[in-house]
C-alpha positions as a LaTeX table, in Angstrom:
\begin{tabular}{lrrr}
\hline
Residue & $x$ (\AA) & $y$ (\AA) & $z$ (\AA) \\
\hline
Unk1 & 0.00 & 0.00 & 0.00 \\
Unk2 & 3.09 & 2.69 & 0.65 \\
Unk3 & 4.29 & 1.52 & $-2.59$ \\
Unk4 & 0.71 & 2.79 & $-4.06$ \\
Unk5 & 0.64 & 5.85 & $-2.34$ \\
Unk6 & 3.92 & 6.80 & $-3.14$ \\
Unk7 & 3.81 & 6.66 & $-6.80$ \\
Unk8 & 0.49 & 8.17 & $-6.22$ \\
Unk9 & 2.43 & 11.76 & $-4.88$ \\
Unk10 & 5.02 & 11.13 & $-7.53$ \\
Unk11 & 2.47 & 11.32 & $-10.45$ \\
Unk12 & 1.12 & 14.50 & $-8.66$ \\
Unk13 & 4.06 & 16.25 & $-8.51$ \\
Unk14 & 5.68 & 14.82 & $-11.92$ \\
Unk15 & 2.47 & 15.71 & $-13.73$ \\
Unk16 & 0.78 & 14.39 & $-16.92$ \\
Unk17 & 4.64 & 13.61 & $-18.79$ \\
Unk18 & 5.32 & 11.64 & $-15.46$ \\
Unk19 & 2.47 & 9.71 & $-15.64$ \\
Unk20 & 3.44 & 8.82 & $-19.32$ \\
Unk21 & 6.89 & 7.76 & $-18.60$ \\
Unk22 & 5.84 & 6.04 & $-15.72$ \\
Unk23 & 3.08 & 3.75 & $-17.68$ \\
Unk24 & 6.19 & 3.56 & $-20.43$ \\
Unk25 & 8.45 & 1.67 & $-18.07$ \\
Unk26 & 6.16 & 0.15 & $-15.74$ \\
Unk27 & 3.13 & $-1.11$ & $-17.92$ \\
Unk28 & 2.90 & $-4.79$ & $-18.38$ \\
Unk29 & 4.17 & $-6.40$ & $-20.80$ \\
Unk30 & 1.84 & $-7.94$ & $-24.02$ \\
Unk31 & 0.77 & $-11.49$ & $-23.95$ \\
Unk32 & 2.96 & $-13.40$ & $-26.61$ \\
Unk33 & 0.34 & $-15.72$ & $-29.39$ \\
Unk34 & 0.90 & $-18.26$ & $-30.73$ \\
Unk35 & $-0.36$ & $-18.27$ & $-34.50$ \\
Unk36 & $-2.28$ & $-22.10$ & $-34.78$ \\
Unk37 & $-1.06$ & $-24.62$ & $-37.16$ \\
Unk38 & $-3.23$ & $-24.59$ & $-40.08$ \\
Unk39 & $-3.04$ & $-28.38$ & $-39.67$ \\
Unk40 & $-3.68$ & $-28.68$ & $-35.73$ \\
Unk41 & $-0.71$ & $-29.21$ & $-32.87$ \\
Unk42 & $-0.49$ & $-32.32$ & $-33.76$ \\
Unk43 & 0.06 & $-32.12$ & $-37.21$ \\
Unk44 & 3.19 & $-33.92$ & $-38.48$ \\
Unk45 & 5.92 & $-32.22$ & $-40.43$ \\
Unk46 & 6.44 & $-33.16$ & $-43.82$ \\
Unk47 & 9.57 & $-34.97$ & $-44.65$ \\
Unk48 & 10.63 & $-34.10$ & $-47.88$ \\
Unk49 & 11.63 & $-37.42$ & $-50.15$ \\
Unk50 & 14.09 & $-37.80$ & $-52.91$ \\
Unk51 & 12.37 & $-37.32$ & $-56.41$ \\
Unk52 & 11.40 & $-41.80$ & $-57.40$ \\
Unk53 & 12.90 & $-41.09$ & $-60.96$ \\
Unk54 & 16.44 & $-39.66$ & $-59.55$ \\
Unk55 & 16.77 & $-42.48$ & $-57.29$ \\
Unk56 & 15.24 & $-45.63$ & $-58.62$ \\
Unk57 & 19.02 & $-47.28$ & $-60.86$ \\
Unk58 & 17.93 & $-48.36$ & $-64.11$ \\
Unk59 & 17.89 & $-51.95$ & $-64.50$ \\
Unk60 & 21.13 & $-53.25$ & $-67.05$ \\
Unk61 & 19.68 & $-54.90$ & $-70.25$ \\
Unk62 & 19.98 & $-58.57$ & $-70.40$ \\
Unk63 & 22.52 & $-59.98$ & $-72.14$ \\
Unk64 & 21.80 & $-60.91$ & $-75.73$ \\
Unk65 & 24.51 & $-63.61$ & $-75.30$ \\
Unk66 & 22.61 & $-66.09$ & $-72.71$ \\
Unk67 & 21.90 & $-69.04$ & $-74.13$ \\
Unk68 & 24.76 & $-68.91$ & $-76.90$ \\
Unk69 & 27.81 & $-69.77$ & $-78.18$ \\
Unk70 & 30.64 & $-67.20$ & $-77.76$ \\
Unk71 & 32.86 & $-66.64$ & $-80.75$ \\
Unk72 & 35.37 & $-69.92$ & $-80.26$ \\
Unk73 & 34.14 & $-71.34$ & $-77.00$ \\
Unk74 & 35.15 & $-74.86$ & $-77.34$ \\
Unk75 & 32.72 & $-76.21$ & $-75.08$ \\
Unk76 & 29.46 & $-75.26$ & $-76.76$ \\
Unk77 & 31.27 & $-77.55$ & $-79.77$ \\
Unk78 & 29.07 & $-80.61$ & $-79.98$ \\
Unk79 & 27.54 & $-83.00$ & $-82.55$ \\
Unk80 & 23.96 & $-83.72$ & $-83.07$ \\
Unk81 & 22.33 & $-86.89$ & $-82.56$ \\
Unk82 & 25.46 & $-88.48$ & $-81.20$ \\
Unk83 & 24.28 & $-89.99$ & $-77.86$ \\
Unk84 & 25.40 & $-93.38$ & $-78.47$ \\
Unk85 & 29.07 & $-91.50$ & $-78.02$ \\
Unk86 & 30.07 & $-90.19$ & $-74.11$ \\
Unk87 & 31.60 & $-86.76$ & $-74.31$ \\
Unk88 & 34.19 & $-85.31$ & $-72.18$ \\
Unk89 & 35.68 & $-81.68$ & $-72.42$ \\
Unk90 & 39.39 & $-81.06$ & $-71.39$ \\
Unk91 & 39.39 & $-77.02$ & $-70.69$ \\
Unk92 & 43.46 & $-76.94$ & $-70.78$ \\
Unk93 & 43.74 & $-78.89$ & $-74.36$ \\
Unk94 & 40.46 & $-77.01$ & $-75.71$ \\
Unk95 & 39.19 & $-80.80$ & $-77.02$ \\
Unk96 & 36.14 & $-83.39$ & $-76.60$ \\
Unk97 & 36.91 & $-87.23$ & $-76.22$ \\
Unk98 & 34.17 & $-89.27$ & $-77.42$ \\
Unk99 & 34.03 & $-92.91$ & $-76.83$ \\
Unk100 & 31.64 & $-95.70$ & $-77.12$ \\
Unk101 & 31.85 & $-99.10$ & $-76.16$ \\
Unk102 & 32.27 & $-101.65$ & $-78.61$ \\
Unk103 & 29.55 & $-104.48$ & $-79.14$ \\
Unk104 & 29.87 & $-106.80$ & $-82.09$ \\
Unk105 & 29.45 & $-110.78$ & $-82.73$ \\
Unk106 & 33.22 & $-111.27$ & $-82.01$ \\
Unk107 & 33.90 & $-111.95$ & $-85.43$ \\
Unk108 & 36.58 & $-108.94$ & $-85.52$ \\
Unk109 & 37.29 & $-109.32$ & $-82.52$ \\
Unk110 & 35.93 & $-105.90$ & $-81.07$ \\
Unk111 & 34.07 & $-106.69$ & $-78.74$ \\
Unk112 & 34.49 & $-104.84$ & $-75.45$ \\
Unk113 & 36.81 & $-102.41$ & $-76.70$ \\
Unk114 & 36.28 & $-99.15$ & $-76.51$ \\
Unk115 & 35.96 & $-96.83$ & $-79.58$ \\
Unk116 & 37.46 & $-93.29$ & $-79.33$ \\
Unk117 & 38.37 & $-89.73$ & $-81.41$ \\
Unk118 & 39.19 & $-86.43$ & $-80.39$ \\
Unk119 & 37.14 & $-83.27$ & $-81.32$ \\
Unk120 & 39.22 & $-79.66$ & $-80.66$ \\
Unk121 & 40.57 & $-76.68$ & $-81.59$ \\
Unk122 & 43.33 & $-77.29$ & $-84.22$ \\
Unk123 & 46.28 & $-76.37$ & $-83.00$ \\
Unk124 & 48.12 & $-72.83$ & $-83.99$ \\
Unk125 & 51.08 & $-74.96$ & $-85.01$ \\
Unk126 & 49.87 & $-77.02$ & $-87.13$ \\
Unk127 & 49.74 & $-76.84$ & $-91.11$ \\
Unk128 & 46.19 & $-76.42$ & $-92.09$ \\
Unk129 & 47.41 & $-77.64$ & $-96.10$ \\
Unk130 & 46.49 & $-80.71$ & $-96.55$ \\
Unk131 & 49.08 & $-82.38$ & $-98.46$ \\
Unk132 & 51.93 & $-81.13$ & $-95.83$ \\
Unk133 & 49.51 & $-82.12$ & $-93.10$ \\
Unk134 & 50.03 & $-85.65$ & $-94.44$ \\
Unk135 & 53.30 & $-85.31$ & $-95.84$ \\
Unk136 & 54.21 & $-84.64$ & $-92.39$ \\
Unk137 & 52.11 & $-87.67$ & $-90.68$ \\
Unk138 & 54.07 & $-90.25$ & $-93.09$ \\
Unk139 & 57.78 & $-88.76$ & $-92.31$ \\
Unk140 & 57.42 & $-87.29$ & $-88.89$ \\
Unk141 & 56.93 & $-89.86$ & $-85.92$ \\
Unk142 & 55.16 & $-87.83$ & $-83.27$ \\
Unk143 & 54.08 & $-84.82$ & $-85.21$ \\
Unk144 & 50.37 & $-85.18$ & $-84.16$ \\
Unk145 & 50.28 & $-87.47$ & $-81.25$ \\
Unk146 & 53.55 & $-88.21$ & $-78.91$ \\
Unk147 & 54.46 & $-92.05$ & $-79.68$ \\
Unk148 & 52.50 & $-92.47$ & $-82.69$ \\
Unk149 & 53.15 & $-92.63$ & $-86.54$ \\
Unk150 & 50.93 & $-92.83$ & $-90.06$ \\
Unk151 & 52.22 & $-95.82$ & $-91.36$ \\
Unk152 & 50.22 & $-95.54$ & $-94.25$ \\
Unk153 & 48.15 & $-92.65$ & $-95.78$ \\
Unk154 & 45.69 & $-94.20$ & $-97.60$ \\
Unk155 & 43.21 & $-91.45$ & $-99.05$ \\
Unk156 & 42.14 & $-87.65$ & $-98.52$ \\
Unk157 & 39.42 & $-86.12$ & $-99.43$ \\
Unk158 & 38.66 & $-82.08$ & $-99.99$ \\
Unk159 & 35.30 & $-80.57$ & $-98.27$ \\
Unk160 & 34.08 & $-76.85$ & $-99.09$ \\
Unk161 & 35.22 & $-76.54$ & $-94.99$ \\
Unk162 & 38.00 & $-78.42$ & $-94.91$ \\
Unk163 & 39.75 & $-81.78$ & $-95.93$ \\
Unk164 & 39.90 & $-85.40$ & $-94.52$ \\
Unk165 & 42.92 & $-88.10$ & $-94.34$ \\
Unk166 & 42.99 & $-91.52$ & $-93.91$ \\
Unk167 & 45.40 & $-93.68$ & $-92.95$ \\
Unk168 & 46.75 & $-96.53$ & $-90.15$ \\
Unk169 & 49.07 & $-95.72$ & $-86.82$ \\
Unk170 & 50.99 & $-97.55$ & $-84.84$ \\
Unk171 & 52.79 & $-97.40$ & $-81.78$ \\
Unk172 & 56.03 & $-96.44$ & $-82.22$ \\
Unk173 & 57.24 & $-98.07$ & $-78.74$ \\
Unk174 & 55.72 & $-101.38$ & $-80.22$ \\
Unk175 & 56.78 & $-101.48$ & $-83.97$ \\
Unk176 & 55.84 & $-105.39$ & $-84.02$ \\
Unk177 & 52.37 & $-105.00$ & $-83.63$ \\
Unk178 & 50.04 & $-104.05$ & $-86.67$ \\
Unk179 & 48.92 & $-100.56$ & $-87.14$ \\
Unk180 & 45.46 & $-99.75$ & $-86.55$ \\
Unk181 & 42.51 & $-97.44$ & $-88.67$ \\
Unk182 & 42.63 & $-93.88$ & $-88.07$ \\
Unk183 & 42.06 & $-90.65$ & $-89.33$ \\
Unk184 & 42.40 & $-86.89$ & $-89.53$ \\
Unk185 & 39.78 & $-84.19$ & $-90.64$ \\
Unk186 & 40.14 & $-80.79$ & $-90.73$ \\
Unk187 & 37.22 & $-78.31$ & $-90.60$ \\
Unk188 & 36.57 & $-74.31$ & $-90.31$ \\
Unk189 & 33.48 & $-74.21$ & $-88.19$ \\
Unk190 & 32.31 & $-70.64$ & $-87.60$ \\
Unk191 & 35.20 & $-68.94$ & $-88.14$ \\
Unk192 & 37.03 & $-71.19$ & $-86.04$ \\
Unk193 & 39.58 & $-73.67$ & $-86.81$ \\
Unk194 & 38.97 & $-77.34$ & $-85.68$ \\
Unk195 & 40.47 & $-80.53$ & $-85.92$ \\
Unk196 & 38.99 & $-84.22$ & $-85.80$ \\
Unk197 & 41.03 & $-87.24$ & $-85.30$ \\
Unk198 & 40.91 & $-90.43$ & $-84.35$ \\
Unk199 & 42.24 & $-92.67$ & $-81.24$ \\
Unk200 & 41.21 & $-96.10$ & $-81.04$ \\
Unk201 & 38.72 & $-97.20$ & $-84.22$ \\
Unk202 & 38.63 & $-101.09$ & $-84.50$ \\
Unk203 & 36.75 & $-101.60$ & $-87.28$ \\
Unk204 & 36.13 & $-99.59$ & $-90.60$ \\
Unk205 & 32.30 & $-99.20$ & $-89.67$ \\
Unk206 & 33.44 & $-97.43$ & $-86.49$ \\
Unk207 & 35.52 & $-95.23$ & $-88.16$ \\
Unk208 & 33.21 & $-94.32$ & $-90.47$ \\
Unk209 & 30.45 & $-93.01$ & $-87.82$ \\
Unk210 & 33.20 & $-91.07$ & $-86.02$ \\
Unk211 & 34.13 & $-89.53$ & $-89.21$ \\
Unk212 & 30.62 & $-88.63$ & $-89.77$ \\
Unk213 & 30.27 & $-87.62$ & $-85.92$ \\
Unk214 & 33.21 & $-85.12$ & $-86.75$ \\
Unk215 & 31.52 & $-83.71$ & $-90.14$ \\
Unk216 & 28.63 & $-82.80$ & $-88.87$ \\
Unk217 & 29.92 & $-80.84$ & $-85.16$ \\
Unk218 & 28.49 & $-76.96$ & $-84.74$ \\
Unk219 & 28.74 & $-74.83$ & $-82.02$ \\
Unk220 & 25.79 & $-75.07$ & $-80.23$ \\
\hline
\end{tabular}
């Protein structure tokens, strides 16, 4: 109450102007207000999010080489309609062994034996000419397989895609024993060089369906 009555003298004798300047430095301050949401206290606040078509990675094509051959992949080599041969693929020589067990009367003596050629990539060092090819089978023991020789060279014949020899080997560790059938083909098959020859052919009929086994392989 003193505090009332003396600011109540001090107006009087300050006048009007005091009055002001009191009310200036003694007047209460304003209520603060708050401005509402237009979405309500408990709105949520938006989260901006990356633009779909920035983020989303495009997808890579598929590859139009699934399913196929590449360019000189030995191992998509094959022949068709050959399933009464066994294949097996040797990745460090590049080459297919086929083999089929024999089954015959006994009459030549085949019986039980197992047939086998060889189906690869020709080798970089050897001739693809077909008369040095055999010129070389006849006077070089060893030039196409380690321990073996061409006895004999006994035909040839020229394809648009290559050429085929015939002829016997024998062991050259065993130069008693008689030489057996064999041959050598030599085909370009798309693009890529390859080379057929046989292993162990008993009879001529064998021979004959590996030789047609070999004239007929594609890349698959």
């Amino acid at each position: 109450m003193k505090k009332v009555l003396t600011a109540i003298v001090i107006l009087a004798l300050l006048g009007g102007g005091g009055f002001a300047t009191w009310w200036f430095y003694f007047k209460p301050p304003p209520e603060e207000t708050k401005e509402a949401s237009p979405e309500g206290d408990d709105a949520t606040p938006e989260i901006s999010t990356p633009n779909s078509d920035e983020t989303e990675q495009e997808t890579p094509p598929a590859s139009s080489t699934v399913g196929k051959a590449k360019p000189g992949d030995m191992t998509y080599l094959g022949i068709p309609k050959f399933s009464d041969w066994k294949g097996q693929y040797n990745s460090f020589l590049e080459s297919w062994t086929f083999e089929k067990p024999m089954q015959s009367d006994g009459a030549d003596g085949a019986d039980g034996e197992i047939a086998r050629f060889y189906l690869g990539r020709m080798p970089p060092s050897m001739p693809t000419d077909m008369k040095e090819y055999a010129r070389k089978l006849r006077e070089q023991p060893g030039f196409q397989d380690y321990g073996y020789a061409y006895s004999e060279v006994d035909d040839t014949e020229v394809y648009p895609d290559g050429w085929l020899i015939l002829g016997k080997a024998g062991d050259t560790a065993r130069p008693d024993e008689p030489p057996s059938l064999s041959f050598v083909m030599f085909r370009t098959v798309a693009g890529v060089k390859v080379r057929c020859r046989g292993g162990s052919l008993p009879t001529e009929a064998i021979r004959k369906e590996a030789i047609q086994g070999c004239r007929t392989a594609a890349f698959k």
